[in-house]
C-alpha positions in Angstrom: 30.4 18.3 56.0 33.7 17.8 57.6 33.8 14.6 56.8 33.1 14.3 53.0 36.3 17.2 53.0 38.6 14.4 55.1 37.3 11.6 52.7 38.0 13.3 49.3 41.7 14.9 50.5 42.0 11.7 51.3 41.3 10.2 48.3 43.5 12.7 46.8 46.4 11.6 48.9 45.8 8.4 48.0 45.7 8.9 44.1 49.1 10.7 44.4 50.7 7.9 46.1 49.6 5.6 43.1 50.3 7.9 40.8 53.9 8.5 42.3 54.7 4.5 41.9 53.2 4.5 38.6 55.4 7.1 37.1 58.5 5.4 38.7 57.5 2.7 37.9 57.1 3.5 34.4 59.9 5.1 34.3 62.0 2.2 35.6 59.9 -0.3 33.0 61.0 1.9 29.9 64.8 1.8 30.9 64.2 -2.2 31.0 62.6 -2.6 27.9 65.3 -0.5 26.5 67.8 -3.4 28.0 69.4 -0.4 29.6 70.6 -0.6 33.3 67.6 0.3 35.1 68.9 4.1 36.9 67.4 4.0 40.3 69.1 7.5 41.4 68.3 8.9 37.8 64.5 7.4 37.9 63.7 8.5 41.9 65.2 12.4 40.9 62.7 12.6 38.3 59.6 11.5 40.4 60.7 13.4 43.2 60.8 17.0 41.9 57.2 16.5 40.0 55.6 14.9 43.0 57.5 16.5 46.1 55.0 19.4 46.2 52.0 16.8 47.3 53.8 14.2 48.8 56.2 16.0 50.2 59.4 14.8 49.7 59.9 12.0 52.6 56.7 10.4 51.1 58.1 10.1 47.7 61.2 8.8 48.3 59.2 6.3 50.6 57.2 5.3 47.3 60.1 5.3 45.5 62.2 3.1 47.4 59.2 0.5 48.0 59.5 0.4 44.3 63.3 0.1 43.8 62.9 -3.1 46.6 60.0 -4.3 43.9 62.5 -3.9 41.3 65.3 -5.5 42.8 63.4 -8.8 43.9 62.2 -8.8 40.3 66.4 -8.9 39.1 67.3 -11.3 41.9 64.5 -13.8 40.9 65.0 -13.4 37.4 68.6 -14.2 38.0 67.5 -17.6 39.9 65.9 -18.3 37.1 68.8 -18.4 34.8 70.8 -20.3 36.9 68.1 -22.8 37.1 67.5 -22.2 41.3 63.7 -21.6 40.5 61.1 -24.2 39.4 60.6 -23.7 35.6 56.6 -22.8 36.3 58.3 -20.0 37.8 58.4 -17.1 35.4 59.6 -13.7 37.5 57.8 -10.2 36.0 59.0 -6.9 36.6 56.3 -4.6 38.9 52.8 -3.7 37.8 51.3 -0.7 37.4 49.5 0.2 40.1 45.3 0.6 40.0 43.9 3.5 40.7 40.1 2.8 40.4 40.0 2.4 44.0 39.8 6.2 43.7 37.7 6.8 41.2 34.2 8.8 42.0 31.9 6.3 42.2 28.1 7.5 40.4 
């Protein structure tokens, strides 16, 4: 019994994680397609005070901050790009969504 309680908290955990980057994400992806300055301080605040009560807060900003490094690589490649550094097959996308199947109840 214990360990069908371990696996689905587990789960659980693991669904908030992906949830957490989603939202950021999201977040993040709206302020882009808005061509406004993407706020990373603004955007982690936000995610922070929703999720902090499950992830506690070291874990969110962890998530958080895994995506703003996401983000960033996405800016510094998409400025290569401009300048011509990258081959032109080359075609830098912001971050995905994250899937969350992996959690889903299986029948």
């Amino acid at each position: 019994m214990q360990g069908k309680d371990t696996k689905a908290k587990l789960k659980a955990l693991g669904k908030a994680f992906v949830d957490c980057w989603n939202e950021v994400n999201k977040l993040r992806l709206e302020q882009y397609k808005k061509h406004e300055p993407v706020d990373f301080n603004k955007t982690e605040k936000v995610v922070y005070e929703k999720h902090k009560a499950v992830l506690h807060g070291a874990n969110v900003q962890q998530v958080t901050r895994k995506n703003m490094g996401a983000w960033k690589s996405f800016f510094e490649l998409s400025k290569k790009k401009k300048i011509g550094e990258l081959p032109k097959w080359m075609k830098p996308k912001p971050p995905h969504k994250k899937r969350d199947d992996f959690f889903a109840d299986k029948k």
